[in-house]
N, C-alpha and C positions, 0 to 999 in steps of 0.2 A: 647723593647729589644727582645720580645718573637717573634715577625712580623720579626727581622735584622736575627735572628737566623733562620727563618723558610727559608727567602729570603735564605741566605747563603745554607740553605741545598738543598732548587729547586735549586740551580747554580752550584752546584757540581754533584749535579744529573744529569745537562742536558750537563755537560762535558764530564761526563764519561759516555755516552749516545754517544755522538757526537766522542768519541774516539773508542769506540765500532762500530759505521758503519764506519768510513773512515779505520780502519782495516777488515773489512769485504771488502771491496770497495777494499783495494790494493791487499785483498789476491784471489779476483774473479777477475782480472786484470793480476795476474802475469802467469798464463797457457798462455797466450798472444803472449809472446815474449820467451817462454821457447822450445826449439827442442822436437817435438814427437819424440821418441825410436824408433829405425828400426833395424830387425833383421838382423842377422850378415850374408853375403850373399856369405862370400870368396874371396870379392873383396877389393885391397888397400884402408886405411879412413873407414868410418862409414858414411852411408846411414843419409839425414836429409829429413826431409819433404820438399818439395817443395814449393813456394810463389805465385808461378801464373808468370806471362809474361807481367805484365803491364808497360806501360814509363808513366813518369811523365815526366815533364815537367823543373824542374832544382829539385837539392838536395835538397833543402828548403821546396818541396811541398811534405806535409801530405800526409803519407803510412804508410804502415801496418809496424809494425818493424822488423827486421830481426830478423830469429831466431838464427845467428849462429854470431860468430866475428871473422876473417872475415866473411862477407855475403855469402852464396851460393847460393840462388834463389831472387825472388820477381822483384819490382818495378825497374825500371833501366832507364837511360836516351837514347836518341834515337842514341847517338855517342858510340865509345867505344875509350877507353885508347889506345896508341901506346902500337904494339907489342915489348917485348921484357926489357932490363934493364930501372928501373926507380928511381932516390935518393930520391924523394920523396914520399909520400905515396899517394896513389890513391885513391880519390873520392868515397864510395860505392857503390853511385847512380849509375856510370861511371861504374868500374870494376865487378858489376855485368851483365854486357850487355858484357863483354868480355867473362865470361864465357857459357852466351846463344849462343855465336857465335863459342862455342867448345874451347875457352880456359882453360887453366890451370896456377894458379897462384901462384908461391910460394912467401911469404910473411914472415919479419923473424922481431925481437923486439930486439931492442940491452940497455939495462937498462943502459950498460957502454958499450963504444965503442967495436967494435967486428970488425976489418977490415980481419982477418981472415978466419971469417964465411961468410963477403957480397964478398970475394975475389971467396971460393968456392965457390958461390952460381952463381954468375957472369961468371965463368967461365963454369960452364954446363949450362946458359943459352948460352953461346959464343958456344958449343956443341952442343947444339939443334940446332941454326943461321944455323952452317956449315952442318947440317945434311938435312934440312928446305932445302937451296940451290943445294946441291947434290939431293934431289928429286923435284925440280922443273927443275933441269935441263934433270933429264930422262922423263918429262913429256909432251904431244904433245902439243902444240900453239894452245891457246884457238883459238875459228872463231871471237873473236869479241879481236881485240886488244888490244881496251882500258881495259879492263877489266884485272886486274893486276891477273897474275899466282902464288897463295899460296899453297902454302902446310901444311897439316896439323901438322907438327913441326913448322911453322910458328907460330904457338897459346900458346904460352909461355911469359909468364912475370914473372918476378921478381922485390919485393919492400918492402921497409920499410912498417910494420902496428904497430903502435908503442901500440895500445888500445886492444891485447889481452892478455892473461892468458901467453900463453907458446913463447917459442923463435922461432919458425919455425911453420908455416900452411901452408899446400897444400888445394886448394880450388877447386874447378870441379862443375858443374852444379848438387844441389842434396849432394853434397858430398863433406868430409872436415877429416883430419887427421893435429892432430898439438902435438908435441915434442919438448922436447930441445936437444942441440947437435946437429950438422950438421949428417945427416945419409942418403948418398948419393945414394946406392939401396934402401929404401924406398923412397926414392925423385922419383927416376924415375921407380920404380914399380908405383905409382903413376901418374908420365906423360903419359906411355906409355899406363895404362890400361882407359884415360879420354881422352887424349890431340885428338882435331879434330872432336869431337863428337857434333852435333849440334843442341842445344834444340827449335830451335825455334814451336810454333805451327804451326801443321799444316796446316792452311789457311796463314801463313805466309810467304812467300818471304824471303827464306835466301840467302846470307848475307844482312840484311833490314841498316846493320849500317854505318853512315860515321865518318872516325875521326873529331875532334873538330878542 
């Protein structure tokens, strides 16, 4: 009896032991995936740390995790998303290479149907389109044909992300602002202070990306 009782109290001991590090283990773990603090700098959204410029190889393959939801930096595939309206939600892996490549993306969560809110939201993307157009049309003909004439209102997307906190994220390379309610000068104080700007490294070749 005195051996069953001793047994029993080593085995409680080496639980609460064993629950004592795997809590030690998650709480040195979670700084990981959490956004460093960046000072407030005047400009639309909140500054995040950066992830690096690496491509992986498809979403499935092991990286470092993002720190934000939407993504705004890191690991990214070597394609990028069609510019412009999309009904379904984009890829991370995918749409963070849109924003290396100077886009801007607003992203919105409908808990209960919203056709209201993806109505506005679609329709300043249809605004930037015609804006996008009207400056590629004052712009000289590239010397190499093939080579397709963008403008940098061209870099705009809009889509469902159904896996954040709030109803609306704007996303930029670095940088991210998310609210609920549609609020349409903070939308494009946003576009207009990121949309065209192009993170790539520099020993990198931009634009490095093809669509899928």
């Amino acid at each position: 009896m005195q051996r069953r009782l001793v047994g029993i109290m080593m085995a409680s001991a080496l639980l609460m032991m064993g629950s004592l590090v795997a809590g030690h283990t998650q709480a040195a773990e979670a700084p990981k995936t959490a956004a460093t603090p960046q000072k407030p700098d005047g400009k639309p959204g909140r500054a995040v740390e950066t992830l690096g410029n690496e491509h992986v190889a498809s979403p499935s393959t092991p990286h470092v995790p993002y720190n934000t939801a939407p993504p705004t930096s890191g690991p990214h595939l070597q394609w990028v998303a069609k510019w412009g309206v999309h009904k379904a939600p984009i890829v991370r892996e995918l749409q963070v290479h849109n924003l290396e490549d100077g886009g801007v993306i607003v992203q919105y969560k409908c808990d209960q149907p919203c056709p209201d809110l993806v109505a506005k939201l679609e329709a300043l993307a249809a605004r930037y389109r015609d804006k996008a157009e009207a400056d590629r049309a004052s712009m000289p003909r590239p010397a190499t044909p093939d080579r397709p004439l963008r403008s940098k209102y061209d870099h705009l997307i809009v889509a469902p992300y159904p896996d954040m906190q709030h109803q609306i994220a704007l996303t930029a390379w670095g940088r991210i602002d998310s609210f609920d309610g549609y609020d349409e000068d903070r939308i494009v104080r946003f576009i207009e202070a990121f949309i065209g700007i192009d993170h790539h490294p520099a020993h990198e070749k931009a634009p490095a990306a093809q669509k899928p």
